[in-house]
N, C-alpha and C positions, 0 to 999 in steps of 0.2 A: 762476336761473342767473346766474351773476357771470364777467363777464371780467374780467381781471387784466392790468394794464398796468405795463410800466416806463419803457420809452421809447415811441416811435414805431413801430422797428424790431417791437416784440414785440408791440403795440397789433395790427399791419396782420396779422400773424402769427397771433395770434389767432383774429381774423375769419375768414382762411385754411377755421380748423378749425369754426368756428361755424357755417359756411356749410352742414353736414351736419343738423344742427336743424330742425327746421320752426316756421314764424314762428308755430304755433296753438298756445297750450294752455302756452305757458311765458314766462316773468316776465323780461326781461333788464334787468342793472345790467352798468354798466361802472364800473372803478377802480385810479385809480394810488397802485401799491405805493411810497411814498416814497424818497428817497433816491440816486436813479439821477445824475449830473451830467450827465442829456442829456433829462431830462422838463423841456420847458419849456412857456411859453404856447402853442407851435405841439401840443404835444400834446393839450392842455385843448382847443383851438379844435377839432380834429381829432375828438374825442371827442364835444363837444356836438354836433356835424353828423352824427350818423351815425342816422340814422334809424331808431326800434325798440329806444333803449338810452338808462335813466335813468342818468344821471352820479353815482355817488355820492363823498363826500370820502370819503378812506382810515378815518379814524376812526368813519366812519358807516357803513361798510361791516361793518367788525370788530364790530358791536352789534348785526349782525342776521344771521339763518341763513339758510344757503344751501344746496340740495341738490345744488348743483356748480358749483366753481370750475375757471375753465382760464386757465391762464398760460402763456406761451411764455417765462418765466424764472422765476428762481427765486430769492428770498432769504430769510434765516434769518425775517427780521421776518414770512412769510407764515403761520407756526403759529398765528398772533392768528385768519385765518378759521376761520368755523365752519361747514366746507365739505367737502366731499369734495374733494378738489385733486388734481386732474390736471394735468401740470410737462412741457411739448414743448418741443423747442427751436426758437431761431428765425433759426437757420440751417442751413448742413447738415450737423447732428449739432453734438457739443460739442469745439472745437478749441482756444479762446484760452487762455492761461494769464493770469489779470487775477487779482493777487496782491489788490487791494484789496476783490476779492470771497470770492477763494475762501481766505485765509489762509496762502496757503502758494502757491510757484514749482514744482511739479510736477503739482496738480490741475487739468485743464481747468474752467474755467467751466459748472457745470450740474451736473458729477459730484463737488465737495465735500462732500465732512463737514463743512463748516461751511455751507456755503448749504439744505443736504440736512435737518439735524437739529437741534432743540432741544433742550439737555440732554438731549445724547444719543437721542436718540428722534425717529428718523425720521419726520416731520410730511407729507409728501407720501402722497399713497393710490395714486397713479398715476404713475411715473416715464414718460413717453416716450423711446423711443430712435429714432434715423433707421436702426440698422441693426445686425446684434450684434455687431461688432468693439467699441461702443463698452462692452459687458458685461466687456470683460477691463478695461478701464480704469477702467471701476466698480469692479470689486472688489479693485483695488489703492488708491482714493481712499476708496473707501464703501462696502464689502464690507455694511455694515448696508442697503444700500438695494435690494441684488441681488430683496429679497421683493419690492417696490413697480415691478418694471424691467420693462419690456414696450417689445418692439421694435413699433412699430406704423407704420415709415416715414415717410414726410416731404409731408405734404398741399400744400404748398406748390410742391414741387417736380410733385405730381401735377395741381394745377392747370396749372401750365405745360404738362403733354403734351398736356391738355384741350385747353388752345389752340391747338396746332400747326395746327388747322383754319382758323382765322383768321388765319392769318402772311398773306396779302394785302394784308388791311386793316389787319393791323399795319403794314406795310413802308409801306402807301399815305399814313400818317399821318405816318409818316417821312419823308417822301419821298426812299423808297429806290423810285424808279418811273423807266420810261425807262432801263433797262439800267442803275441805278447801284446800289451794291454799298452796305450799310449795315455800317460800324464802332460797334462800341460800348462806348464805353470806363468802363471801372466803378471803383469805387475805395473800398474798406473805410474804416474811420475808424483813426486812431492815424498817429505820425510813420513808423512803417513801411510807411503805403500808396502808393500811384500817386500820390493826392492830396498825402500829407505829403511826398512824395518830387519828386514831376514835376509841380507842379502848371502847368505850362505844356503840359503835350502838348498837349491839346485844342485848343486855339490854333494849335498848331505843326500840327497833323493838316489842319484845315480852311483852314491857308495851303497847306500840300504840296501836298495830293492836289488833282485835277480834281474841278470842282463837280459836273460832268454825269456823273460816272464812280462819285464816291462821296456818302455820304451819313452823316455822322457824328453820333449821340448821345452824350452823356454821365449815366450815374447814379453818383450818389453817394450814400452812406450819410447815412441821418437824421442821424447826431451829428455828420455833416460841416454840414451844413442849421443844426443846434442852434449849432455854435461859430462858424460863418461865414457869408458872402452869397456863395451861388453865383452871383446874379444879375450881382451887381456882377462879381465876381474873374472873369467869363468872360462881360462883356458886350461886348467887342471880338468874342472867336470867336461871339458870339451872332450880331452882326449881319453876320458873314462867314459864316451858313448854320446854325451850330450846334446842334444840338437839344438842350433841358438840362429830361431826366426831373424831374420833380415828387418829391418824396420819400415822399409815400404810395401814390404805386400808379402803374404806367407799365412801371414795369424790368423785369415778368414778358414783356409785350408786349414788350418791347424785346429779351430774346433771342430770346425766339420769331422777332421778325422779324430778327433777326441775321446780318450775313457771316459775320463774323469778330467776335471779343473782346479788346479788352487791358483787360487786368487785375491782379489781383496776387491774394493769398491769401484774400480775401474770399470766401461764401457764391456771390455774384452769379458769377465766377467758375467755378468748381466747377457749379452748373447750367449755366452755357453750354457748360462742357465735357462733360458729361453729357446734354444734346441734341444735340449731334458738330457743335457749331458750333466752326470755326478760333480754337485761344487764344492769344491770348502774351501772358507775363510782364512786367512792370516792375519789382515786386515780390514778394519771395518771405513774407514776414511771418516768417521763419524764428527771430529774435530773441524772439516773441511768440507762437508755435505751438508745443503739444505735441508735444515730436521723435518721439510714436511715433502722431500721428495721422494720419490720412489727408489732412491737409488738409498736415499737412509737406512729406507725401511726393508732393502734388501739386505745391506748390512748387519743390519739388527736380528735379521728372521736365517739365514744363509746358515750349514754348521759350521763351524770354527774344526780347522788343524793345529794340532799341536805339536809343533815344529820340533820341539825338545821330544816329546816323546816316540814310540815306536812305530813310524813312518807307513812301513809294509803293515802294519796292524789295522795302522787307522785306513789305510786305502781300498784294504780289502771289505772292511766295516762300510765305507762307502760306496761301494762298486755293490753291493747288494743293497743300497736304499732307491726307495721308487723315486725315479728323475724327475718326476714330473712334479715335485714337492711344492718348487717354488713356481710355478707358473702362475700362479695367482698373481705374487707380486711382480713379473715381467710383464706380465699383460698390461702391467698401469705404466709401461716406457713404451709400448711399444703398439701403437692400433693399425688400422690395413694391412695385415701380416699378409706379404705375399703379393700387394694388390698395388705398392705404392707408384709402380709405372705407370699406370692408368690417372692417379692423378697429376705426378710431376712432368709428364709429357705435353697434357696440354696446356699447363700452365706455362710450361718454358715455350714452345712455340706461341704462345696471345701476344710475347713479346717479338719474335721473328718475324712481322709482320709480311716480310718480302717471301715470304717462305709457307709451305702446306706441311700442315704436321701426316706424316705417313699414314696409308690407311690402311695398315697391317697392326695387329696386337703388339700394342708396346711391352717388352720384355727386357728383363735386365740381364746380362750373361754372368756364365758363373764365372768364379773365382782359378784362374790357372794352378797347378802345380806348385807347391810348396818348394823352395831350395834353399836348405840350409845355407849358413854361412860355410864357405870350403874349409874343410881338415873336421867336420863333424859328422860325416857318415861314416867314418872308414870302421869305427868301435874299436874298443878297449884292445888292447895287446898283454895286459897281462890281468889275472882274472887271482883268486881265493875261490876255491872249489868244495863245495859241500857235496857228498853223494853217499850213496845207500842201494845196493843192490839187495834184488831179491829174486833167483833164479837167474833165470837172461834175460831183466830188464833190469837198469841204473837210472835211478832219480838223483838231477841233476840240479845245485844252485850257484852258480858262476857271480859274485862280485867284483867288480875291478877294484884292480887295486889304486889307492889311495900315494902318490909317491911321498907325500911327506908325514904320513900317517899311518902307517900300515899295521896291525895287526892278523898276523898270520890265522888261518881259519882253514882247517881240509887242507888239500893241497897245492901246491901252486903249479897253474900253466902258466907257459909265457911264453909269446909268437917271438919267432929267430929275429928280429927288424926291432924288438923293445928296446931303446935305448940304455935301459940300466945295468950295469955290467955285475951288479952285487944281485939281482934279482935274478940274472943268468945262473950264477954259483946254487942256486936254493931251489929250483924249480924240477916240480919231479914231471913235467911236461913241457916239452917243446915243441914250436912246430912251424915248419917255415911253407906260407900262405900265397907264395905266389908260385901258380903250379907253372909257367913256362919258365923258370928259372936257368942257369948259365949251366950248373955242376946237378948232374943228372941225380934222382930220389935216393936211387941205391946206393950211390958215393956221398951225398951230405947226409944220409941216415948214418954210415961208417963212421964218417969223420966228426959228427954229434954226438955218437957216443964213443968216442975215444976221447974228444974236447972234455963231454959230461958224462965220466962211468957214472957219474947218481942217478943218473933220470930213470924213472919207471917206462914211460913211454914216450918216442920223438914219430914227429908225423908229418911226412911232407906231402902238401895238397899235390892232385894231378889234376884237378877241375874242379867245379860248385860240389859236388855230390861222389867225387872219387879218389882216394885218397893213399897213398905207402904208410905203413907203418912200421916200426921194428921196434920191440920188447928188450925189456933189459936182458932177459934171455937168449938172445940174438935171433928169434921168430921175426922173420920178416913175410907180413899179410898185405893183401890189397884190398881194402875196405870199401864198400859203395855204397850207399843209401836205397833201400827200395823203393820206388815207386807205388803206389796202392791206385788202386782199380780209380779213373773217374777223379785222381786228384793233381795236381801239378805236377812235375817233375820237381824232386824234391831237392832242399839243400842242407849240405852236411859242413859246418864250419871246424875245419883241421881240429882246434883247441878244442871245440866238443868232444869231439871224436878221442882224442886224446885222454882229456879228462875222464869220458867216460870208461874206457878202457883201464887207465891205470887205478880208477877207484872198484871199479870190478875184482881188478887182480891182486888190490890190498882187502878188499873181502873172501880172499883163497880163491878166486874164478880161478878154474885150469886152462892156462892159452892156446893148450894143445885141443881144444873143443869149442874153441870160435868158428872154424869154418863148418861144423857139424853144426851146429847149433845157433852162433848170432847172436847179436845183440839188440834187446832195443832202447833205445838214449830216451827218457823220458824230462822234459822239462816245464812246469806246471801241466797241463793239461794236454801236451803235443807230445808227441811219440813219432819215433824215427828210427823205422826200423832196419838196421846196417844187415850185410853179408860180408863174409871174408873168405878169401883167397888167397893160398900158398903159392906161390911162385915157380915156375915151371922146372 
C-alpha cells in the first residue's frame, strides 16, 4: 500500500484514512508526489518519523507496484503509479478555484479534467467525494469522471466527532479550565485569509480579553508554516498566554475543545461550524471560492468580526447565538456524518485482494491530545489589573501586558522571572511562582520589599493552591484556596492572589481581618474562595 503526499496538509489527511487498515499483513510506503510549492524539508522530516512507513523518492515509487494507492490530492503527474488510486479530499469536499492546478478559473481544485485525466483517460480508480452536491459540479468540470465518483464522506471530519469524548482534556491542555472560555482562531493559506488579511488579531485578542476569562489558540494552515515562522510573527502574543497549534496535528483537538471560532473560508472553519461551535468571519475567501460551492455560500451566510472593533463585545454577542445557525449550510460539505468508516473500509480492502477486511465494526479513532508549540503554556508574567471589591469578595480582570504598547490600566502585577527591569520599578504586585525555590518565602518577601518599598503586595507561591504573602504593612499571612464540597482541588495563581488582595486594600479592606473573614477572588463567573493565616 502506498500513501501519496503533496503537502503536509494532504500527508496528515491521508493518515486520517489509513488509520482504518490494520498494521498486520500489509507493506506501507509513503511518497511525495512532486511539484506542490508548499512540500518542503518540514514535510520530508514529518514523513521519515512516522512509524510503520518506508519513505520512498517519487521516482522510486513509480518503478514499483502497488496494490493501492491513497492520496488526499490529486495531480495529472499521478498516472505514472502503478496503483489502484483512490483520490479523497483534504478538506471539506473540493472548494478552491487554484487556476495553476486545475487549468482553467471555473473548476474546483480536485474535480479538473486536467488534474483528473491523462490524454484524456481518467487515471483515478476511485474518485472520493465529502458529499453529493459535489457530483453536479463534476459533471460540469469532468463529466468523464462521474464512473470513478463515490460519495464516501469526510473521515477527517468523523474523527473529530470521535473525539468529542475527550473535549476535557482537550480544553485542560488549552487551558481553557477555571471558567475560561477557549477562542480559536484558524486561518486558511493565500492573501485572502485571516492570516494574509489580519495577521495581527491574535495579538490584539490575547491583549483585549481577560486572561482568567478566556483562553486563546491559534492554527494555521501548513503552507502558512511552509512560507513563514509562526513562531517568531506571534512570539509577543505567545508570551502574553497564546497557544500556537503545531501544524501536523493539534487543530482537530482544538475545535473539539472550542468556545467559539474566528475564521475565514478555510476547511478548519466549516468543521467548527459543523460541531455547532460559535463562528465568525474575517474572511470570506469569496475572490478564490467556487461561487456555486458550499464553502461560498458559507462565507456569504457565516457572521463577520470586526477585527477594529471591540473584541470582548463582539465575542460575548456571540457566545450567546444558537450554534446551530449554520448547519443547514455544513450539511451540503459534508454527508455520512459519523458513518464514513463503513464505506472507506471496504472499499480500500476490494483492492487488497490478498488480504480479508476485518469483521469487527470499522471505527476511526480519536484525535490525541493537543500540545502546543513549547514556551506557550507557561502564560503571561506580567498582567494590567482591573478589580472592584464588594465586602469580601474582588472581581478580578488581569490583561497582559503588551511590551511595546502598553498603556497602564488598574494595577500592575508582575511575576519575579519578568524580564523587564522598568516594569519591576512600577508594579504594586510581585510575586515569585516557583514554590521550591533556593532563598526560603520569609527571606525573599524581606529582601522584595526592601528592593521594592512601593509594592502594595509581594507573594511567594509555596504550591498550586498555597501561598506567603506580606503587605506593605509588613503583615505577613499564609493564603490557601479552599476546596468546595464534590469539586477538585482547587488552584490559586501567586499574581491572582496578589492582585486580588492589593485591589481589596486600595478599596480601604482592613488586613488585620483577612484571617477572620477571607477572601473570595472572583473572575468572570468562577470564584475562589481563599483563607489566611498569621504565622506562628
Amino acid at each position: 500500500m502506498l500513501a501519496v503526499a503533496r503537502t503536509l496538509t494532504s500527508a496528515t489527511r491521508v493518515l486520517d484514512v489509513l488509520t482504518l487498515l490494520n498494521q498486520d499483513g500489509i507493506e506501507r510506503y509513503f511518497t511525495v508526489n512532486p511539484g506542490s510549492a508548499f512540500a518542503d524539508s518540514a514535510l520530508d522530516e514529518y514523513l521519515h518519523g512516522l512509524p510503520g512507513y518506508t519513505v520512498l523518492d517519487w521516482e522510486d515509487a513509480v518503478r514499483h507496484r502497488f496494490d493501492l494507492a491513497v492520496s488526499c490530492a490529486v495531480h495529472a503527474s499521478m498516472h505514472r503509479l502503478d496503483a489502484h488510486l483512490v483520490v479523497l479530499p483534504h478538506g471539506a469536499g473540493y472548494n478552491r478555484l487554484v487556476t495553476e492546478s486545475t487549468g482553467d478559473t471555473v473548476s474546483a481544485a480536485g474535480l479538473s479534467r486536467n488534474e483528473l485525466t491523462h490524454r484524456g483517460r481518467v487515471f483515478v480508480d476511485v474518485l472520493g467525494l465529502s458529499h453529493p452536491e459535489q457530483l453536479d459540479r463534476l459533471r460540469l468540470s469532468c463529466p468523464e469522471a462521474l464512473d470513478v465518483a463515490r460519495v464516501v464522506g469526510d473521515p477527517c471530519f468523523d474523527r473529530i466527532l470521535r473525539s468529542e469524548r475527550s473535549r476535557d482534556g482537550y480544553r485542560a491542555a488549552l487551558g481553557a479550565v477555571d471558567g475560561r472560555r477557549l477562542i480559536v482562531v484558524n486561518s486558511t493559506w493565500s492573501e485572502h485569509s485571516l492570516f494574509g488579511r489580519r495577521p495581527d488579531l491574535p495579538r490584539r485578542l490575547v491583549r483585549q480579553l481577560p486572561a482568567d476569562e478566556y483562553t486563546v489558540a491559534v492554527v494555521l494552515h501548513p503552507n502558512i508554516w511552509s512560507r513563514h515562522d509562526p513562531e517568531r510573527l506571534l512570539d509577543d502574543a505567545r508570551r502574553m498566554g497564546l497557544r500556537l497549534i503545531p501544524p501536523h496535528q493539534g487543530w482537530q483537538a482544538a475545535l473539539v475543545a472550542a468556545d467559539c471560532l474566528i475564521g475565514d473560508h478555510g476547511s478548519v472553519s466549516v468543521y467548527g461550524a459543523a460541531l455547532e461551535r460559535r463562528t465568525l468571519l474575517v474572511a470570506t475567501g469569496a475572490a478564490e471560492l467556487d461561487p456555486h460551492s458550499p464553502s461560498y455560500a458559507f462565507g456569504q451566510a457565516a457572521p463577520l468580526l470586526d477585527p477594529d472593533g471591540d473584541l470582548a463585545a463582539q465575542l460575548e454577542r456571540a457566545l450567546h447565538q444558537d450554534p446551530a445557525g449554520l448547519r443547514e449550510l455544513t450539511d451540503r460539505s459534508l454527508a455520512h456524518r459519523g458513518t464514513s468508516a463503513r464505506v472507506l473500509r471496504p472499499l480500500l480492502y476490494s483492492f487488497l485482494t490478498a488480504l480479508d477486511e476485518p469483521a469487527d465494526e470499522p471505527v476511526l479513532p480519536p484525535y490525541p491530545k493537543p500540545v502546543p508549540r513549547p514556551g506557550t503554556t507557561d502564560g503571561p508574567t506580567a498582567y494590567d489589573v482591573e478589580g472592584k471589591s464588594e465586602g469580601a469578595e474582588v472581581s478580578l480582570r488581569r490583561y497582559p501586558v503588551a511590551p511595546d504598547n502598553h498603556t497602564p490600566r488598574g494595577i500592575h502585577a508582575l511575576a519575579d522571572d519578568h524580564p523587564g527591569e522598568d516594569l519591576r520599578h512600577t508594579a504594586e504586585v510581585l510575586a515569585r511562582t516557583e514554590p521550591r525555590a533556593e532563598l526560603p518565602a520569609t527571606r525573599w518577601l524581606a529582601d522584595t520589599f526592601a528592593e521594592l518599598p512601593g509594592l502594595a503586595v509581594a507573594v511567594a507561591a509555596l504550591g498550586p493552591a498555597l501561598h506567603l504573602l506580606r503587605l506593605h504593612t509588613g503583615l505577613v499571612l499564609e493564603a490557601r484556596a479552599e476546596r468546595d464540597w464534590a469539586n477538585p482541588e482547587p488552584r490559586l495563581d501567586p499574581l491572582l492572589l496578589g492582585s486580588a488582595v492589593a485591589c481589596w486594600l486600595a478599596d480601604g479592606g482592613d488586613p488585620t481581618r483577612l484571617p477572620e473573614h477571607g477572601l473570595t477572588v472572583r473572575t468572570g463567573e468562577h470564584r475562589t474562595r481563599v483563607s489566611f493565616t498569621t504565622g506562628p
